[in-house]
Biopython code that builds the backbone (N, CA, C, O; Angstrom):
import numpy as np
from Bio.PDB.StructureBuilder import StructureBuilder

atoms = [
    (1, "UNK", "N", (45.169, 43.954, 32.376)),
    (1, "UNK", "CA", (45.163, 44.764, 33.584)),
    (1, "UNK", "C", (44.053, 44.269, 34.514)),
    (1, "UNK", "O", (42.874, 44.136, 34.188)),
    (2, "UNK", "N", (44.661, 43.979, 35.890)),
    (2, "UNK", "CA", (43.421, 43.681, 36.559)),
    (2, "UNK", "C", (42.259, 44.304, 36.894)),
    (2, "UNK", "O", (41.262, 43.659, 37.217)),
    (3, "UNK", "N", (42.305, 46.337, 36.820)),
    (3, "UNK", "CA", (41.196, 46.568, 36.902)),
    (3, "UNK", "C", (39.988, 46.918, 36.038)),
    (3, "UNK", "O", (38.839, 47.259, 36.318)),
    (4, "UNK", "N", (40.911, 46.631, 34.419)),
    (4, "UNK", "CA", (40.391, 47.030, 33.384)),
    (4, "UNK", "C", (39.247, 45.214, 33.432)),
    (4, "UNK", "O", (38.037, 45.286, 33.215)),
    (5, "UNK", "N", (39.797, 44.093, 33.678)),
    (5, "UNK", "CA", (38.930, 42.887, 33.706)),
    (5, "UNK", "C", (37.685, 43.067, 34.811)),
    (5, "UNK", "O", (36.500, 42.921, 34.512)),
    (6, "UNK", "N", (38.316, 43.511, 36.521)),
    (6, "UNK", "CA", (37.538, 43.755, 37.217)),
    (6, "UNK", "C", (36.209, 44.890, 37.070)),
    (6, "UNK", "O", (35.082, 45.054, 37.537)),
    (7, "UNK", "N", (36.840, 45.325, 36.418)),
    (7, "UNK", "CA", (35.510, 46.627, 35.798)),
    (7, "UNK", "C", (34.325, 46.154, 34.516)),
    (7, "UNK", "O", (33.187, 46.505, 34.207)),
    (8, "UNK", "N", (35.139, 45.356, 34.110)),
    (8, "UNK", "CA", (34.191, 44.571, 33.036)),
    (8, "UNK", "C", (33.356, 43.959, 33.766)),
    (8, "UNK", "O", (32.141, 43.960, 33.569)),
    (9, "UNK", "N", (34.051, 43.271, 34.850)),
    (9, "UNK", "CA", (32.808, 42.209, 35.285)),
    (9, "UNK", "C", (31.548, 42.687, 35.857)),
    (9, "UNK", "O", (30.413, 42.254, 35.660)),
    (10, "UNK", "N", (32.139, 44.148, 36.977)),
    (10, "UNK", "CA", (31.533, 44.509, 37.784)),
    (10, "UNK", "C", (30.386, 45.576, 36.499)),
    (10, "UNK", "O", (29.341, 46.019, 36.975)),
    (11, "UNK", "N", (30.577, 45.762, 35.580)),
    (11, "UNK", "CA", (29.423, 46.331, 34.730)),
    (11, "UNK", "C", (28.676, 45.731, 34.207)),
    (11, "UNK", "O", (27.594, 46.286, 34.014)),
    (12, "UNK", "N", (28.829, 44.499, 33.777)),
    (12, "UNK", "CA", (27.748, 43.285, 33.182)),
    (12, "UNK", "C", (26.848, 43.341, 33.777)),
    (12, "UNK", "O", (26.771, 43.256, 35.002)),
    (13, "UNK", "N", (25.771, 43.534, 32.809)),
    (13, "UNK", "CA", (24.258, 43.529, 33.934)),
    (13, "UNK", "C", (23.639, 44.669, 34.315)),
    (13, "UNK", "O", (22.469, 44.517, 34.666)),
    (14, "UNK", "N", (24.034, 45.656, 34.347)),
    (14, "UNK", "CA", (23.878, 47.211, 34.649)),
    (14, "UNK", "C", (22.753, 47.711, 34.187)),
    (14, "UNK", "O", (21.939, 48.248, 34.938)),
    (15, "UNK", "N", (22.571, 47.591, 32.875)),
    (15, "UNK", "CA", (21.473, 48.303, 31.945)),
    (15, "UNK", "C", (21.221, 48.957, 32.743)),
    (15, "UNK", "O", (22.093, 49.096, 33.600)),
    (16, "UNK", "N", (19.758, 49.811, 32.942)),
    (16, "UNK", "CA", (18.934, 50.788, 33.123)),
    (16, "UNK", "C", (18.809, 50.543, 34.261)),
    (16, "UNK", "O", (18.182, 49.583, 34.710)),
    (17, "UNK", "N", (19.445, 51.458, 34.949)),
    (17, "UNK", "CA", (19.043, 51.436, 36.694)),
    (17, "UNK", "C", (18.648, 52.413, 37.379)),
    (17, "UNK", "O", (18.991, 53.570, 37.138)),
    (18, "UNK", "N", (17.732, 52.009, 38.497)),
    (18, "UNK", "CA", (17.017, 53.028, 39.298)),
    (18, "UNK", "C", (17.896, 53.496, 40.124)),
    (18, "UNK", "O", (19.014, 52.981, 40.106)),
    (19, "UNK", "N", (17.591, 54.674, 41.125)),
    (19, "UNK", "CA", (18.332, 55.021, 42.448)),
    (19, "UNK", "C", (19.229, 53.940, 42.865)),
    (19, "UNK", "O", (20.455, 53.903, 42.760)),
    (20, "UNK", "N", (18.508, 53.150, 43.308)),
    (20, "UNK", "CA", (18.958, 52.409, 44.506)),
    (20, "UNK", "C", (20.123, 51.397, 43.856)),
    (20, "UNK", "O", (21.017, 50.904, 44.544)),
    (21, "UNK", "N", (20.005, 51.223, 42.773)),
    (21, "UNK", "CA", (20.899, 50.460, 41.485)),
    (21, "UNK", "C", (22.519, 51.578, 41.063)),
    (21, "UNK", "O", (23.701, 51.337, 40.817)),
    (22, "UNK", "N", (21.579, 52.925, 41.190)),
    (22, "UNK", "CA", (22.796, 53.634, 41.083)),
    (22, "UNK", "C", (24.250, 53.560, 42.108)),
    (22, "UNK", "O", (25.472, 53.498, 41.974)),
    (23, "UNK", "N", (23.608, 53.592, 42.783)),
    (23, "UNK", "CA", (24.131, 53.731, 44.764)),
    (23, "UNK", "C", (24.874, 52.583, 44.725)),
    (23, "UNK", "O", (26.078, 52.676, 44.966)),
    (24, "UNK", "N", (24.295, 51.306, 44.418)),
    (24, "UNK", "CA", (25.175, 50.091, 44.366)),
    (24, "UNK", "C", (26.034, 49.812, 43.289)),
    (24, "UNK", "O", (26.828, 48.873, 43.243)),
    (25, "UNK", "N", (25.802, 50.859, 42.230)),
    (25, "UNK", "CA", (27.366, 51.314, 40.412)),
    (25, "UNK", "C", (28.651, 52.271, 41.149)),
    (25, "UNK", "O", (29.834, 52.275, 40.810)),
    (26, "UNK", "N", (27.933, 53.147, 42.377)),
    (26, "UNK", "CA", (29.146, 53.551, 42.914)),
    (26, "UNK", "C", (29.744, 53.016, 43.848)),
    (26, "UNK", "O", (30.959, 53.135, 44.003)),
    (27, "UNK", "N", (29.124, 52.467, 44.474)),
    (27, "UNK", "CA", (29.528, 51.250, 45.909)),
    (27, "UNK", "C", (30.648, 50.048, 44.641)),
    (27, "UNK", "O", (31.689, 49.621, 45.140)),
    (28, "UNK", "N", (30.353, 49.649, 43.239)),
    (28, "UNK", "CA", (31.161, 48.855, 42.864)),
    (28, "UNK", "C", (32.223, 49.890, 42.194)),
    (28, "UNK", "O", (33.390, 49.531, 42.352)),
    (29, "UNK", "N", (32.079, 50.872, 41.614)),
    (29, "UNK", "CA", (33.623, 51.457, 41.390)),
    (29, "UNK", "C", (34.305, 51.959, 42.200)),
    (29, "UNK", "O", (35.457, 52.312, 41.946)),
    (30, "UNK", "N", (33.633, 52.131, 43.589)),
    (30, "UNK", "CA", (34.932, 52.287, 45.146)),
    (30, "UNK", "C", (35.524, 50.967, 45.130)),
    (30, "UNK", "O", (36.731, 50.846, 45.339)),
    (31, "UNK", "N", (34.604, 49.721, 44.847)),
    (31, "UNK", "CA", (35.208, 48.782, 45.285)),
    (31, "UNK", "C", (36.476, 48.487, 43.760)),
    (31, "UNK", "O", (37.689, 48.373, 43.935)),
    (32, "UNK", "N", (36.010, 48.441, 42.823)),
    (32, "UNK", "CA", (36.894, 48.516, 41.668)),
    (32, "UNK", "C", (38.420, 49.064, 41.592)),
    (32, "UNK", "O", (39.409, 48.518, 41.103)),
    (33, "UNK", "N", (38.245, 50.760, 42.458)),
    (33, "UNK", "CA", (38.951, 51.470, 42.952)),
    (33, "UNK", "C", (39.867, 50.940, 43.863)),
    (33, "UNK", "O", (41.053, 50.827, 43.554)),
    (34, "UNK", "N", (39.492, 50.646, 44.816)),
    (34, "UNK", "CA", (40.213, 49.839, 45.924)),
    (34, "UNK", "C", (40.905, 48.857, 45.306)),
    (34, "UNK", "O", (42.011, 48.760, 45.837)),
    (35, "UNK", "N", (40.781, 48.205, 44.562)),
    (35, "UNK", "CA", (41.101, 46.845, 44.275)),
    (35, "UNK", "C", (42.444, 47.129, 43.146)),
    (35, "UNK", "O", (43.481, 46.469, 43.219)),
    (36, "UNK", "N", (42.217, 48.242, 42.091)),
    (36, "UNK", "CA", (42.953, 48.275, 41.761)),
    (36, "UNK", "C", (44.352, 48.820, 42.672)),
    (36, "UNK", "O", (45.469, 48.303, 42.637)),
    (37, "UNK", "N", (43.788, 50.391, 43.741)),
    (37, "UNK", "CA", (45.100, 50.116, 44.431)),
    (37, "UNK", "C", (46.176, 49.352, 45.212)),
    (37, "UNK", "O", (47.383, 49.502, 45.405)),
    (38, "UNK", "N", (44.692, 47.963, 45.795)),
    (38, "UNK", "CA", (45.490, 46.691, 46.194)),
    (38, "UNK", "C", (46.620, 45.874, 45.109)),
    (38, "UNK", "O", (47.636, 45.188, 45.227)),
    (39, "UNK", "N", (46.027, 46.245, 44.343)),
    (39, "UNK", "CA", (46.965, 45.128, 42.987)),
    (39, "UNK", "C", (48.210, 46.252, 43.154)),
    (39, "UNK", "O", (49.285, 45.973, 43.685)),
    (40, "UNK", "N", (47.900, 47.446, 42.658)),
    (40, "UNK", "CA", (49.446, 48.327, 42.754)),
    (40, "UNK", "C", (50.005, 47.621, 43.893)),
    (40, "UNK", "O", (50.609, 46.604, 43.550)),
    (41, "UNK", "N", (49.993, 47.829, 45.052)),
    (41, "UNK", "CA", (50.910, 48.141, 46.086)),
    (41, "UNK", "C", (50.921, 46.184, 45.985)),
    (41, "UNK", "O", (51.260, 46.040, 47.159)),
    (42, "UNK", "N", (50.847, 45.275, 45.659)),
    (42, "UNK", "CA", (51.122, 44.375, 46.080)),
    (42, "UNK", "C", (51.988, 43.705, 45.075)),
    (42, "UNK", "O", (52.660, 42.673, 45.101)),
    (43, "UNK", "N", (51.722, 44.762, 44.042)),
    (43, "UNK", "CA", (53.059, 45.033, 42.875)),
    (43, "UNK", "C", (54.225, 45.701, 42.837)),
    (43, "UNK", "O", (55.086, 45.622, 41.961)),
    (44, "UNK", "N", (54.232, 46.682, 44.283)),
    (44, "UNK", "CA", (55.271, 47.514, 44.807)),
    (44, "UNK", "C", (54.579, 48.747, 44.145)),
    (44, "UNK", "O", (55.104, 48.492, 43.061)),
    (45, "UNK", "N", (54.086, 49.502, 43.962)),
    (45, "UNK", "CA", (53.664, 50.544, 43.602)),
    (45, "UNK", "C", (53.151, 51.183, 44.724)),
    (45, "UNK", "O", (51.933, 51.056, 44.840)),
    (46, "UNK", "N", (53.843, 51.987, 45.793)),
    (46, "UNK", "CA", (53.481, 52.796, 46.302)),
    (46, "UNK", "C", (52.915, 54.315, 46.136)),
    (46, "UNK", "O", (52.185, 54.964, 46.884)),
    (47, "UNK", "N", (53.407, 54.589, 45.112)),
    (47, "UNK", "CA", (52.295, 55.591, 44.357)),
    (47, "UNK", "C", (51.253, 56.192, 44.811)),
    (47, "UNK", "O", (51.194, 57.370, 45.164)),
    (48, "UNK", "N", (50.002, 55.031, 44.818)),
    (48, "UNK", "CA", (48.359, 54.973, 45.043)),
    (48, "UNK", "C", (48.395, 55.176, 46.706)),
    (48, "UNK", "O", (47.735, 56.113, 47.154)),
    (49, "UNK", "N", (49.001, 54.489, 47.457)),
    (49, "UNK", "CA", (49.080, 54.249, 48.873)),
    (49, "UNK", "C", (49.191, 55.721, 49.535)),
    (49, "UNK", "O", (49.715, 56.746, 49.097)),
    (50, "UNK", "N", (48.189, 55.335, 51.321)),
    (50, "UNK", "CA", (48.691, 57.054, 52.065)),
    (50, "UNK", "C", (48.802, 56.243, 52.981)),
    (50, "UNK", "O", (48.248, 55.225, 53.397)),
    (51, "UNK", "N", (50.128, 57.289, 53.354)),
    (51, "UNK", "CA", (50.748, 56.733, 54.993)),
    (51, "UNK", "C", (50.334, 57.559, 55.985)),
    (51, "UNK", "O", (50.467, 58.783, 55.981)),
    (52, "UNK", "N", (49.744, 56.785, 56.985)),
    (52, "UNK", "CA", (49.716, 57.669, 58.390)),
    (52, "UNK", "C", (50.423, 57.370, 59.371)),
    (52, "UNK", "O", (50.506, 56.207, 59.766)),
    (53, "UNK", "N", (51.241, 58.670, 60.101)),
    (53, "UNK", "CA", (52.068, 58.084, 60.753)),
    (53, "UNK", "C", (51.668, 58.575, 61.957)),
    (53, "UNK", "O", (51.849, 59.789, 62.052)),
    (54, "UNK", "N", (51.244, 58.115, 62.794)),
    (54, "UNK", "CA", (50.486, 58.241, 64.731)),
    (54, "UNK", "C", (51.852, 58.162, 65.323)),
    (54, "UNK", "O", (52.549, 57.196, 65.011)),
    (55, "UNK", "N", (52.391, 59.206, 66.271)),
    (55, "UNK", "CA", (52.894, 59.462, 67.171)),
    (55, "UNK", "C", (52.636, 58.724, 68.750)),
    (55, "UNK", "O", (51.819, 59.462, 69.301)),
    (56, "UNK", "N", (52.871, 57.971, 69.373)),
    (56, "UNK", "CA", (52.533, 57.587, 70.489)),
    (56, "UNK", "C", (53.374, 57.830, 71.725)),
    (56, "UNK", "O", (54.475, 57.280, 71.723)),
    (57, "UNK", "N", (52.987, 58.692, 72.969)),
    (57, "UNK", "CA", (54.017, 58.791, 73.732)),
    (57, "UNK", "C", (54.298, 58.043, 74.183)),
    (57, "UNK", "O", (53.591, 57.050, 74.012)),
    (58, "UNK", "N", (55.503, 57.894, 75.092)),
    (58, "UNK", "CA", (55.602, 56.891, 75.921)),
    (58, "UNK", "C", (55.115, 56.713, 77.032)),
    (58, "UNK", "O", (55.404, 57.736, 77.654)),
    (59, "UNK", "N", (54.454, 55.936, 77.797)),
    (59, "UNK", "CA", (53.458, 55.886, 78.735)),
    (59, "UNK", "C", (54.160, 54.228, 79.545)),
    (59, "UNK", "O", (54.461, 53.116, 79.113)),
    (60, "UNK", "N", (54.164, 54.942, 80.962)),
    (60, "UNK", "CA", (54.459, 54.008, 81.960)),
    (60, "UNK", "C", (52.760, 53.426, 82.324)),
    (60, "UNK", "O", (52.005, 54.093, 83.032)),
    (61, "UNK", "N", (52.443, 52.376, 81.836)),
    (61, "UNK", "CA", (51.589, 51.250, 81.514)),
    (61, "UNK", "C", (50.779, 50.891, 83.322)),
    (61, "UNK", "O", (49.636, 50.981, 83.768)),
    (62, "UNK", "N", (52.027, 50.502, 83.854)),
    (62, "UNK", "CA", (51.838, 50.028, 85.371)),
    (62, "UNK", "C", (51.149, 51.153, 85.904)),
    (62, "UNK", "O", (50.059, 50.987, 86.451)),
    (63, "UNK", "N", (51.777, 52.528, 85.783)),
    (63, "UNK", "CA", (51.328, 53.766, 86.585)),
    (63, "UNK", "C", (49.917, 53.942, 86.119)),
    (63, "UNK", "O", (49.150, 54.269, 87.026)),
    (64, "UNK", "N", (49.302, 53.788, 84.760)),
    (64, "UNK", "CA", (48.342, 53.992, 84.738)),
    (64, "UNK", "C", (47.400, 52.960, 85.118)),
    (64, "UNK", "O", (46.313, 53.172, 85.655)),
    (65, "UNK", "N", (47.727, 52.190, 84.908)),
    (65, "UNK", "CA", (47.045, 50.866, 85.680)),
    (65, "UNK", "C", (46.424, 51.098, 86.927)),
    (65, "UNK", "O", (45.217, 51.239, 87.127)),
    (66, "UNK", "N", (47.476, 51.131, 87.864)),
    (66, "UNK", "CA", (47.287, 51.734, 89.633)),
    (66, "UNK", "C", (46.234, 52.728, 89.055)),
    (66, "UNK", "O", (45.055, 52.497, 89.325)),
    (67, "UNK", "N", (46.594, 54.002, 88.150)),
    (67, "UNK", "CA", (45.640, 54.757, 88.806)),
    (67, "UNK", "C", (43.784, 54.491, 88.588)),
    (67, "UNK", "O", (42.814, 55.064, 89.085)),
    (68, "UNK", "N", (43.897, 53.529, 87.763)),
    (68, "UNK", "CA", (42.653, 53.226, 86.947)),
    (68, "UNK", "C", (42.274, 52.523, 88.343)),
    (68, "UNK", "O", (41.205, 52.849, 88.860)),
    (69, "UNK", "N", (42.946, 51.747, 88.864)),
    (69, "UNK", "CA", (42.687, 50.705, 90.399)),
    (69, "UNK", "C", (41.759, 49.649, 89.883)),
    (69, "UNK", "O", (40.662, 49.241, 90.264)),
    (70, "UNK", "N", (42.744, 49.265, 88.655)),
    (70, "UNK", "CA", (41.980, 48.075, 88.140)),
    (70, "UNK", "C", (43.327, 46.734, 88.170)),
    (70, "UNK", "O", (44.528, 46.966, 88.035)),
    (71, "UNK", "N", (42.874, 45.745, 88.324)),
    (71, "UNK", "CA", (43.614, 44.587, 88.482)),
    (71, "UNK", "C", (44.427, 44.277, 87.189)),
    (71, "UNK", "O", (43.673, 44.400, 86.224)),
    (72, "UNK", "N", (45.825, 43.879, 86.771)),
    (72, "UNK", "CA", (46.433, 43.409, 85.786)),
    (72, "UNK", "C", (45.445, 42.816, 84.525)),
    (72, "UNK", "O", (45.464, 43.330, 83.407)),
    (73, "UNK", "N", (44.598, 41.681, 84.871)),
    (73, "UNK", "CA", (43.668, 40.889, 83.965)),
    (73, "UNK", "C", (42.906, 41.897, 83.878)),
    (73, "UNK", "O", (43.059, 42.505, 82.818)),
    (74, "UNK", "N", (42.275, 42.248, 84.450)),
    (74, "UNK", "CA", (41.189, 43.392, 84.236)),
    (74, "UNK", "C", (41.371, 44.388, 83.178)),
    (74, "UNK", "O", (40.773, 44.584, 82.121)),
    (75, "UNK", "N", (42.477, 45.030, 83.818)),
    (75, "UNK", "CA", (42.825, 46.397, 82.888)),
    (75, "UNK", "C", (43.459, 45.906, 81.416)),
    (75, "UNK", "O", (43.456, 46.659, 80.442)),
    (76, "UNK", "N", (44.051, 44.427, 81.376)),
    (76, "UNK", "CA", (44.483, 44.283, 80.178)),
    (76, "UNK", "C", (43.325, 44.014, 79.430)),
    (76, "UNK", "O", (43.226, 44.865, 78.545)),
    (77, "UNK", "N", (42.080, 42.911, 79.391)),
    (77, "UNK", "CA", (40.732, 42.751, 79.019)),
    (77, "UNK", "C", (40.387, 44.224, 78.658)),
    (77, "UNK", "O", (39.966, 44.402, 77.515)),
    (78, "UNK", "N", (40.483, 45.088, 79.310)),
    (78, "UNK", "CA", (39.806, 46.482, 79.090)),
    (78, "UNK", "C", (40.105, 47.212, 77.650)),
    (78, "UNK", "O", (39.452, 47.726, 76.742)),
    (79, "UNK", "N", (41.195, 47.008, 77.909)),
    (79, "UNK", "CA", (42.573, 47.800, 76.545)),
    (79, "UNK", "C", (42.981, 46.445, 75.476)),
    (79, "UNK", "O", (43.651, 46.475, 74.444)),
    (80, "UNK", "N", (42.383, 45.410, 76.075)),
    (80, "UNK", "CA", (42.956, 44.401, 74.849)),
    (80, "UNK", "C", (44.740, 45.058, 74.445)),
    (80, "UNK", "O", (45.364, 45.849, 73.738)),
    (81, "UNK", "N", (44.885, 43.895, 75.639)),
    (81, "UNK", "CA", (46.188, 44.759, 75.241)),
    (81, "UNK", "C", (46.724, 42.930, 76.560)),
    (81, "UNK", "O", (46.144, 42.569, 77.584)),
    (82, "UNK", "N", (47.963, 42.279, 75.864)),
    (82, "UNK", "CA", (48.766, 41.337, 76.579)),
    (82, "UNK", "C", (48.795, 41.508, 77.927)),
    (82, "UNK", "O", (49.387, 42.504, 78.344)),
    (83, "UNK", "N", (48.172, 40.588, 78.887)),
    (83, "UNK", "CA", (48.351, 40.670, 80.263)),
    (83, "UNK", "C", (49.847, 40.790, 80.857)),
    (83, "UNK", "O", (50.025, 40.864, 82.073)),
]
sb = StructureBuilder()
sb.init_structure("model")
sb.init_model(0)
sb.init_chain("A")
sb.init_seg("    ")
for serial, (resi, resn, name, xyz) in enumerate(atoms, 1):
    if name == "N":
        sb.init_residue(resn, " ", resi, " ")
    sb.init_atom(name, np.array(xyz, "f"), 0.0, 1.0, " ", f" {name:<3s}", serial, name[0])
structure = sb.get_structure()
């Protein structure tokens, strides 16, 4: 299992740790964590995974443009968004 290896590794070395040692045992089992849900889902295991789904209205782009009274290049640079 990959996170049963990844957890091995990430504990080697550990012994007796202070605060600041602690902080960085939980910073590696988020990352442990993470990693194993990457392996699921890239195994098809949607399971572990959360979906968010953002609603976006539809928005006439040009109109807001004009009203901003910013130039095509401009306003696209602004919004990073295709001239």
């Amino acid at each position: 299992m990959l996170r049963q290896d990844f957890a091995l590794q990430v504990s080697i070395g550990v012994g007796n740790c202070g605060a600041g040692e602690r902080a960085m045992s939980n910073l590696g089992d988020d990352l442990v964590e993470a990693m194993a849900e990457v392996a699921a889902f890239v195994q098809g295991d949607v399971g572990m995974t959360k979906t968010h789904v953002v609603e976006v209205p539809n928005v006439d782009v040009a109109t807001v443009r004009r009203q901003t009274g910013l130039r095509r290049p401009k306003f696209a640079g602004r919004f990073r968004i295709d001239p």
